[in-house]
Residue, then its C-alpha position, 0 to 999 in steps of 0.5 A: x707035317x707029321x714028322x715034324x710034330x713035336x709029340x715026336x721029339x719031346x719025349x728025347x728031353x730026358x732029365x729035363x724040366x719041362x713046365x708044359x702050359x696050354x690053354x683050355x679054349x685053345x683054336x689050334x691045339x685041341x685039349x687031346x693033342x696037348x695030352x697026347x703031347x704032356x704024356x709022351x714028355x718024360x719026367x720031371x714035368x709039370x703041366x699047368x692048363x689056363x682058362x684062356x686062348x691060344x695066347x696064354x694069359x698073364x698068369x701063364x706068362x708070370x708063372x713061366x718068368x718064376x718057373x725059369x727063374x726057379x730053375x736057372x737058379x736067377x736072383x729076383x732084382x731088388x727094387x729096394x729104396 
């Protein structure tokens, strides 16, 4: 599986913002992975870690939806009365 493991391809997303987010208690990714993984991503990046499993948490989710709205440039829907 080497040749397809992503630490190979992540640094080629160049000038491209990367929100990078792993769990801390993560079975299939071991914390020196995703490091080695979050060091070859080029810049700008940002790496954000949770205190959860391997399906990140609530936090990890809403933080993303903000993130990508953020940079899509989205307009948050009104639930104005």
């Amino acid at each position: 599986m080497a040749p397809l493991d992503p630490v190979n391809f992540i640094g080629k997303a160049k000038s491209v913002p990367l929100l990078l987010q792993f769990a801390t208690n993560d079975k299939f990714i071991a914390k020196n992975k995703a490091g080695l993984f979050a060091n070859s991503a080029s810049e700008p990046k940002e790496l954000r870690w949770y205190e959860a499993e391997h399906e990140l948490n609530t936090q990890a989710v809403t933080e993303r939806i903000t993130w990508l709205e953020t940079q899509l440039k989205l307009a948050v829907p009104s639930t104005g009365n």
